[in-house]
VOBA-1610 file (N, C-alpha, C; in pm, whole numbers, padded with zeros to 5 digits, always signed):
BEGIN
Unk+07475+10931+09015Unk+07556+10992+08911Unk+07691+10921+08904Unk+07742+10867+08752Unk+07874+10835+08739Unk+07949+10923+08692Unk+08086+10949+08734Unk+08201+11025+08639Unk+08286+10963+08618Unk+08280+10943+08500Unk+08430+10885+08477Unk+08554+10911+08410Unk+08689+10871+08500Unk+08808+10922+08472Unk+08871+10816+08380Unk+08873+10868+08296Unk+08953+10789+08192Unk+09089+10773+08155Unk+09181+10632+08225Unk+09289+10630+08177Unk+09406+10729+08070Unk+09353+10741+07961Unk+09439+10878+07882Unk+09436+10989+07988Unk+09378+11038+08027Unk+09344+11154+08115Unk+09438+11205+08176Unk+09479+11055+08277Unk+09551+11081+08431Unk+09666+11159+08375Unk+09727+11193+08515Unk+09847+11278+08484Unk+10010+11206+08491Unk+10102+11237+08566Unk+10181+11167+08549Unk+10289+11164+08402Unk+10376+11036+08400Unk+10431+11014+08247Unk+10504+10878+08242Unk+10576+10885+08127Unk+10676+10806+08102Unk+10838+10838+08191Unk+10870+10810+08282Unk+11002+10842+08309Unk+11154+10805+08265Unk+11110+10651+08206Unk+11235+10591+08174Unk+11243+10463+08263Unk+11243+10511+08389Unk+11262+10374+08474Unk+11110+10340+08551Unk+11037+10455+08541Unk+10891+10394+08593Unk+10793+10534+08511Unk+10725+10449+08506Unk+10564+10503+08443Unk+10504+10489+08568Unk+10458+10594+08519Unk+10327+10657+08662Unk+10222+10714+08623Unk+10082+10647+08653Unk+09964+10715+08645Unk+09889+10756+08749Unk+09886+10925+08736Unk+09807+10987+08812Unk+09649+10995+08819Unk+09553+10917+08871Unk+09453+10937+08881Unk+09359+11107+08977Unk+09456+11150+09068Unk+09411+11235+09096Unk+09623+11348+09116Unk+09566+11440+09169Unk+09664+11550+09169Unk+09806+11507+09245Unk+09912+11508+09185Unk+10002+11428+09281Unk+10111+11443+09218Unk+10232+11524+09328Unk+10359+11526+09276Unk+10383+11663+09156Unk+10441+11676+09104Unk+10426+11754+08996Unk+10321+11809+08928Unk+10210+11662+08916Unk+10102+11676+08867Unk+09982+11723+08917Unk+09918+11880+08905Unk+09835+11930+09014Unk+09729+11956+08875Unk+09593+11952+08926Unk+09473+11969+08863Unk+09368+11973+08932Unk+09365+12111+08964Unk+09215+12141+09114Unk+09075+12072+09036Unk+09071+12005+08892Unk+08923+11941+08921Unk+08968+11787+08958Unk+09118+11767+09003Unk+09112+11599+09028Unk+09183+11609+09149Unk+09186+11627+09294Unk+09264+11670+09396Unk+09226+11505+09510Unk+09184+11465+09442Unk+09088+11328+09522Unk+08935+11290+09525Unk+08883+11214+09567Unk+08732+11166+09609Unk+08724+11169+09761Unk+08661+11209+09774Unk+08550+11171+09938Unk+08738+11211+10004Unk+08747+11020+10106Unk+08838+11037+10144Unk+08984+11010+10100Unk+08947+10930+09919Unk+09041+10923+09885Unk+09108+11039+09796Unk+09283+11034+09821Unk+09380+11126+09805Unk+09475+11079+09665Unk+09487+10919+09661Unk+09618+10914+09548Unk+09562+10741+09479Unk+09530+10761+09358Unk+09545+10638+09348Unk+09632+10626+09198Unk+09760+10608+09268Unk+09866+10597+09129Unk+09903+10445+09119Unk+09882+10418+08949Unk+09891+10282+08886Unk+10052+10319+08805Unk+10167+10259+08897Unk+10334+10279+08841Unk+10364+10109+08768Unk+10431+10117+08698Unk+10525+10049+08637Unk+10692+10092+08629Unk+10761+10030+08752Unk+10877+10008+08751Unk+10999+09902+08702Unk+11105+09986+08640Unk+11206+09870+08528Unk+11275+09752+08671Unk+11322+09706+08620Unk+11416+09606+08687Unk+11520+09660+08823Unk+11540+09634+08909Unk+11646+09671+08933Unk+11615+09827+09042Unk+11523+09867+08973Unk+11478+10011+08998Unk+11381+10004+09113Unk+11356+10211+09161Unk+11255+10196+09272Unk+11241+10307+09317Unk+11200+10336+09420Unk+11154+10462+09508Unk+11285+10462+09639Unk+11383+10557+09659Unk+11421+10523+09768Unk+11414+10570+09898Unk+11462+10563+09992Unk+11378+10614+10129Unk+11311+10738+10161Unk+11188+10734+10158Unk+11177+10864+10172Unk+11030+10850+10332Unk+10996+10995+10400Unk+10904+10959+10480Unk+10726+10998+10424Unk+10645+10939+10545Unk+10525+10975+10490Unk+10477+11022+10676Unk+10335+11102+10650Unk+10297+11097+10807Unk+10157+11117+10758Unk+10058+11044+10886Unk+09874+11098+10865Unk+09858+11036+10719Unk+09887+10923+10677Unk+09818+10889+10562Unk+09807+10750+10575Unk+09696+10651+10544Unk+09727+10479+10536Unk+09724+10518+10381Unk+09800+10386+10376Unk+09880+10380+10204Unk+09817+10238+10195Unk+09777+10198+10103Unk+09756+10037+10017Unk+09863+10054+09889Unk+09919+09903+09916Unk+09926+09913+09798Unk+09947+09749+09738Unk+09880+09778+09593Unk+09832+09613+09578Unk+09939+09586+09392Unk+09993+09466+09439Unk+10094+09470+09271Unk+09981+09341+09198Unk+10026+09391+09096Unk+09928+09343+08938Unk+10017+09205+08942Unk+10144+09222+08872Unk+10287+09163+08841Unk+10387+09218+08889Unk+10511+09091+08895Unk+10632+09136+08920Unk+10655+09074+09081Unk+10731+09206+09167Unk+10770+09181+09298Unk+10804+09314+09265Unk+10739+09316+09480Unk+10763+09465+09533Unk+10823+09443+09609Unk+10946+09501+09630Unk+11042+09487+09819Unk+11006+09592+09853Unk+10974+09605+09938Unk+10969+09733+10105Unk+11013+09673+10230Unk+11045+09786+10254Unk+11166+09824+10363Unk+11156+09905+10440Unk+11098+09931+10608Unk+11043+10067+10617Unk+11133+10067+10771Unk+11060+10190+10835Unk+11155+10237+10962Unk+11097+10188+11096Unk+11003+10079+11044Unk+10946+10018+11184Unk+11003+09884+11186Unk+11095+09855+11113Unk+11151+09723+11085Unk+11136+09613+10982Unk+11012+09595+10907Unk+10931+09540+10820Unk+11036+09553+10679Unk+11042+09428+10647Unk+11093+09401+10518Unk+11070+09260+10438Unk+10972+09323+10335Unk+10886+09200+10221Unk+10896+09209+10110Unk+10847+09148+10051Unk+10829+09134+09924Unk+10700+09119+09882Unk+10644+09195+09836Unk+10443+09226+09805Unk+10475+09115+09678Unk+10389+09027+09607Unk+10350+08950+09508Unk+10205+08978+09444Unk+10179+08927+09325Unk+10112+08949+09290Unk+09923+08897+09371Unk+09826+08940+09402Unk+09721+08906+09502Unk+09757+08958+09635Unk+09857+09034+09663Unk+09898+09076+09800Unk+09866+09161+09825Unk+09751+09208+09964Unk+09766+09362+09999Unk+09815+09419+10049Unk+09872+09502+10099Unk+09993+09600+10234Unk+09912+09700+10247Unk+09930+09701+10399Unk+09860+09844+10475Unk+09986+09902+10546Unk+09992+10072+10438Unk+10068+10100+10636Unk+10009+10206+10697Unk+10042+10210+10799Unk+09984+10330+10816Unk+10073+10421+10899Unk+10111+10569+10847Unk+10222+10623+10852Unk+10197+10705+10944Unk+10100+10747+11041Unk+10047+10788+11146Unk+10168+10896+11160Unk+10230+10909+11299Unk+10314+10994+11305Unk+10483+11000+11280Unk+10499+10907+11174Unk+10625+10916+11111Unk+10646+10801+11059Unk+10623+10713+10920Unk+10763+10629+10919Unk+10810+10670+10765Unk+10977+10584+10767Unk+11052+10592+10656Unk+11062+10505+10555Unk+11035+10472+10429Unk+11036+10367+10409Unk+11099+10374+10287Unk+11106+10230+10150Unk+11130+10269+10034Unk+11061+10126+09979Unk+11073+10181+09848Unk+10979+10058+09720Unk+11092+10030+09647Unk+11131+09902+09588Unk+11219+09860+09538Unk+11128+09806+09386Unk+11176+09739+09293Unk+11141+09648+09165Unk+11233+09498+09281Unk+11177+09397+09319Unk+11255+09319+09343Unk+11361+09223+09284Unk+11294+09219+09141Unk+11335+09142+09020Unk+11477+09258+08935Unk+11543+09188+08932Unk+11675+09281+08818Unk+11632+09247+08699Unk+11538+09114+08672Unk+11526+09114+08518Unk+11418+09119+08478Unk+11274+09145+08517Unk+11141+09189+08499Unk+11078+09311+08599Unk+10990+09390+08495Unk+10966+09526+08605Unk+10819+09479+08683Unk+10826+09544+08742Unk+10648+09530+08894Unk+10564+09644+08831Unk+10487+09562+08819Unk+10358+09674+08784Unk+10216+09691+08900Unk+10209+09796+08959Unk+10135+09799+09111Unk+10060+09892+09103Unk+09978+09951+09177Unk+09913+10040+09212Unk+09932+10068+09395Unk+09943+10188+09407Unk+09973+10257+09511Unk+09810+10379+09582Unk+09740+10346+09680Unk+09636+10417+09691Unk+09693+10495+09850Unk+09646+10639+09845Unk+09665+10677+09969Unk+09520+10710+10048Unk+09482+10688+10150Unk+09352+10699+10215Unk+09357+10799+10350Unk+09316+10957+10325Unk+09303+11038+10445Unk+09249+10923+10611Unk+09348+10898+10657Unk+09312+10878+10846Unk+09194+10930+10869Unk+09096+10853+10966Unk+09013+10993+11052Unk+09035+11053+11138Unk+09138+11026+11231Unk+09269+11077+11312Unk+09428+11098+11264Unk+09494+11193+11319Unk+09639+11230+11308Unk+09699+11170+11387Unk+09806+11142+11388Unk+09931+11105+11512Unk+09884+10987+11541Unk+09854+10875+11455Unk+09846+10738+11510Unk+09987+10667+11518Unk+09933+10553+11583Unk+10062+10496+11588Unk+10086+10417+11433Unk+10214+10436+11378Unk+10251+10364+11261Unk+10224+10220+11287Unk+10135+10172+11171Unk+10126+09998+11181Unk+10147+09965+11047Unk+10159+09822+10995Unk+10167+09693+10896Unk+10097+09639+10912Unk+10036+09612+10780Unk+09972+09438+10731Unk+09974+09406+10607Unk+10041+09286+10613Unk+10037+09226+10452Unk+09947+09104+10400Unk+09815+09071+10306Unk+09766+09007+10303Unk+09766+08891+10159Unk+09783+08814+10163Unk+09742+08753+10029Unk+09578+08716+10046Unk+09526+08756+09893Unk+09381+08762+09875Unk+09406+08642+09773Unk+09389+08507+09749Unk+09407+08431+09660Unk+09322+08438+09571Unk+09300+08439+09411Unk+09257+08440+09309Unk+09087+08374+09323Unk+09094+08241+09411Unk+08977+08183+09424Unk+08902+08255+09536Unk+08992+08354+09643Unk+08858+08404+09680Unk+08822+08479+09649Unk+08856+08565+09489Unk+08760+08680+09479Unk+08751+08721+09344Unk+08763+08560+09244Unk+08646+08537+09133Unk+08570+08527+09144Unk+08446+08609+09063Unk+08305+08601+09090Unk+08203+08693+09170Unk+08322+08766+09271Unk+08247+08797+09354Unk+08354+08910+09435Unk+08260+09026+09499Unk+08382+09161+09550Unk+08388+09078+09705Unk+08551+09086+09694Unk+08623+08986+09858Unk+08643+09157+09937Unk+08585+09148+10027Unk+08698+09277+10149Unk+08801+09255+10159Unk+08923+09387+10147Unk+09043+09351+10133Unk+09065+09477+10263Unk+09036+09563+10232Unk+09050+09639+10366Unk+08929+09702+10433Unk+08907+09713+10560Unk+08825+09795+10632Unk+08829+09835+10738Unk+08763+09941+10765Unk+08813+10034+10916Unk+08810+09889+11007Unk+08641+09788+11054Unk+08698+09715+11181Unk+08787+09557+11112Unk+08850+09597+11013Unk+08903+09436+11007Unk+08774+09375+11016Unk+08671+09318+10875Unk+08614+09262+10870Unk+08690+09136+10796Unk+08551+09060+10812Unk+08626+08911+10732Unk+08744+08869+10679Unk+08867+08894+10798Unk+09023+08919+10744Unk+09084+08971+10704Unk+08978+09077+10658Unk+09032+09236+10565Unk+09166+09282+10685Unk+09220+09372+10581Unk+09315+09479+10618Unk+09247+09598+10736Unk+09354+09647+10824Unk+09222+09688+10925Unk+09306+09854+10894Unk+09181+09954+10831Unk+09269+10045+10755Unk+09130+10168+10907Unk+09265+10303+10917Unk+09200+10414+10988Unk+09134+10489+10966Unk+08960+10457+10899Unk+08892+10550+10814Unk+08781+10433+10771Unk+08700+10508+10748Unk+08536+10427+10754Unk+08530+10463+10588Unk+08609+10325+10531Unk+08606+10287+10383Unk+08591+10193+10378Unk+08520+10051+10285Unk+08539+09931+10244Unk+08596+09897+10128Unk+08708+09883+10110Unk+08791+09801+09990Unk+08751+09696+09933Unk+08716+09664+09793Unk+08702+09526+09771Unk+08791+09527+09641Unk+08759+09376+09622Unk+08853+09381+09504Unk+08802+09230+09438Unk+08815+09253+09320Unk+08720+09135+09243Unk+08800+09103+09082Unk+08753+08941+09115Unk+08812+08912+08971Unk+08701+08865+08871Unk+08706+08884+08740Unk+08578+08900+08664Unk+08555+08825+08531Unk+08519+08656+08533Unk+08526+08596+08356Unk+08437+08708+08307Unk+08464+08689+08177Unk+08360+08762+08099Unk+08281+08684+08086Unk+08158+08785+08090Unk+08008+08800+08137Unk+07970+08801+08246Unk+08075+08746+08302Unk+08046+08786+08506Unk+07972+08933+08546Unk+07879+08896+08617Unk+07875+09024+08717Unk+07873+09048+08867Unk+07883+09115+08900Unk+07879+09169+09069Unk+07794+09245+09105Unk+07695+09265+09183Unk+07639+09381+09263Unk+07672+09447+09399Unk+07679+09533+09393Unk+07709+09582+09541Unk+07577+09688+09593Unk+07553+09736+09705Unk+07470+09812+09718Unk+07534+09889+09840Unk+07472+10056+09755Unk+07571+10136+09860Unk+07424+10190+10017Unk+07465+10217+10094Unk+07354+10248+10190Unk+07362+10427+10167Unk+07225+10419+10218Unk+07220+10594+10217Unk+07321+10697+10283Unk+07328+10780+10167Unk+07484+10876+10181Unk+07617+10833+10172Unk+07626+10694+10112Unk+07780+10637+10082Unk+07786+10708+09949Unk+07947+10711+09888Unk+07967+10689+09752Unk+08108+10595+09758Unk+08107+10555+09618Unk+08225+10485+09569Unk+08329+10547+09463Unk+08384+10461+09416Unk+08503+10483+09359Unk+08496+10301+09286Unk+08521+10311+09127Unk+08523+10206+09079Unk+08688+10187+09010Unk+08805+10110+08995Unk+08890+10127+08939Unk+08925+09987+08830Unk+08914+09985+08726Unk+08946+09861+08642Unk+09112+09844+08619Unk+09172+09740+08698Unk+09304+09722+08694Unk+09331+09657+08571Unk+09253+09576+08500Unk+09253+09516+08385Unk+09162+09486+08331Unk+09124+09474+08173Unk+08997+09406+08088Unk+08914+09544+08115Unk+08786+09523+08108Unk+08712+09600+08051Unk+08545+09524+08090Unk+08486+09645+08178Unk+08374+09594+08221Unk+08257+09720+08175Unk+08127+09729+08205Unk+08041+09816+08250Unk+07966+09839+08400Unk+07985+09949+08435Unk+07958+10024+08583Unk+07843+10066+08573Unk+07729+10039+08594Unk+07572+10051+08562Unk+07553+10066+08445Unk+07603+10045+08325Unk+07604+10068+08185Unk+07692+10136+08120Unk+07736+10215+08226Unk+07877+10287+08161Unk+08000+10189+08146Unk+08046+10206+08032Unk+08199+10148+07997Unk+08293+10238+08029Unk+08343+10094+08113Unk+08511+10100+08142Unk+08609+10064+08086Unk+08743+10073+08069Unk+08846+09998+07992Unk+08916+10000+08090Unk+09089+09943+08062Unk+09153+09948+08170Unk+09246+10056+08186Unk+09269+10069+08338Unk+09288+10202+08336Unk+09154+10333+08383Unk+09068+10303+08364Unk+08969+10387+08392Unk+08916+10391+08505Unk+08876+10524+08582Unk+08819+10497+08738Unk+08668+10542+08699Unk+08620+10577+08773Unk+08500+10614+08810Unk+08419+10629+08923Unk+08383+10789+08962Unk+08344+10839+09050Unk+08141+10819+09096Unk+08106+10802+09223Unk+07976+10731+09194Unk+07940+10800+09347Unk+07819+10869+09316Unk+07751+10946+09417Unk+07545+10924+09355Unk+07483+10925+09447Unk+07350+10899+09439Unk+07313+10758+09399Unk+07358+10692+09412Unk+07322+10541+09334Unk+07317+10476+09410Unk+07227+10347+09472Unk+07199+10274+09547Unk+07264+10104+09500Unk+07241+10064+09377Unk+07282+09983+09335Unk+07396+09977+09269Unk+07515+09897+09257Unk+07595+09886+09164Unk+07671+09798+09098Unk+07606+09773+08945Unk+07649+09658+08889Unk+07762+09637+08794Unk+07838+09566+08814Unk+07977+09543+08756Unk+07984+09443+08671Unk+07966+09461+08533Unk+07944+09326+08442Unk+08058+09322+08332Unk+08187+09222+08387Unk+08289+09202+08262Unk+08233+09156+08123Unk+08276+09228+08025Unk+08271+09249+07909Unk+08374+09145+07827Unk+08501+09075+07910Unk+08641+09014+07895Unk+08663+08974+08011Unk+08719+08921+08045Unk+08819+08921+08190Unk+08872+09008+08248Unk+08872+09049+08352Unk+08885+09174+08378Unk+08892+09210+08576Unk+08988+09301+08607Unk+08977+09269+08790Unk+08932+09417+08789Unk+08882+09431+08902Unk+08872+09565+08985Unk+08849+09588+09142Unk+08882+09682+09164Unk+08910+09743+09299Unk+08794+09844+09309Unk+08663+09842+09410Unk+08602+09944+09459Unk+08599+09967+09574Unk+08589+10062+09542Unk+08617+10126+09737Unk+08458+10199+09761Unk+08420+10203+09890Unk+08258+10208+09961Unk+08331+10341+10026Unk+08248+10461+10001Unk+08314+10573+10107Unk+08211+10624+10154Unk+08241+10705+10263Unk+08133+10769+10338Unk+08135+10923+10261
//
């Protein structure tokens, strides 16, 4: 079975200095039929102005991804860590039992456009960790690259929770298959362009929820990237 969440949908708004899309319940924005998937909790797609940002605030018991489209991301957190995310970059943290951190726009004269995912731990009170990865363009045209997974596979991000991240870039007419094993589901998210998810159309902006399906085929329609996540 597919469901799909359709971009107009999410919650969130226009703020002025950042646009925020809520894919599931978050912040202001509460809606008991969208509260998360499986183990995922937040997957908000922001656009922040110049100059602008999130400023320190804490998190605990959650690994956070977060992957930018365009622009530059500075973070700054309370374990010492201070970068600048680019565009193909992934960041893991994981906020286990305390850290502080903040999101900046790094640029004063162009805004960052990112997506921010939060992923329930399978334990509490870990120790806070970092990782920042560049996924380069050539390794994951054509084909879904691991970007995070519980054991740090193939260089992936090594995230606290039995999920596989991938993330794929897509010419049009490209496709991908993935195959889920018995009792997984996924989560499909189109960061850009416009594909079909076993026949269902996507645009960008659109997620889609995926339970009972063994196979799953991802065929750009345009050019087009996406992010699926493998959940238990």
């Amino acid at each position: 079975m597919i469901t799909v969440r359709r971009a107009a949908e999410r919650g969130g708004g226009d703020h002025g200095w950042l646009d925020t899309r809520h894919t599931f319940s978050f912040s202001d924005y509460y809606d008991p039929r969208h509260l998360g998937f499986r183990t995922l909790r937040v997957i908000n797609e922001d656009r922040v102005a110049p100059g602008q940002g999130f400023g320190t605030h804490g998190h605990r018991d959650m690994e956070i991804l977060s992957y930018v489209v365009s622009g530059g991301l500075g973070h700054r957190d309370s374990t010492g860590n201070a970068e600048v995310l680019r565009p193909h970059e992934w960041q893991r943290m994981s906020a286990g039992t305390g850290v502080r951190h903040s999101e900046m726009n790094a640029s004063q004269t162009e805004p960052v456009h990112f997506y921010q995912i939060w992923i329930l731990p399978e334990e509490q009170a870990i120790r806070p960790g970092y990782e920042q990865r560049l996924f380069a363009p050539e390794e994951k045209t054509g084909r879904l690259t691991l970007v995070a997974s519980r054991e740090g596979a193939e260089g992936s991000l090594k995230i606290h929770q039995d999920v596989r991240v991938y993330n794929s870039l897509l010419p049009a007419g490209a496709e991908v298959v993935h195959r889920l094993d018995e009792g997984r589901h996924a989560w499909a998210q189109v960061v850009r362009g416009a594909v079909t998810l076993n026949g269902s159309a996507l645009g960008e902006g659109d997620g889609a929820a995926v339970s009972g399906e063994t196979d799953l085929t991802i065929r750009a329609g345009e050019d087009a990237e996406v992010i699926l996540f493998d959940l238990a």
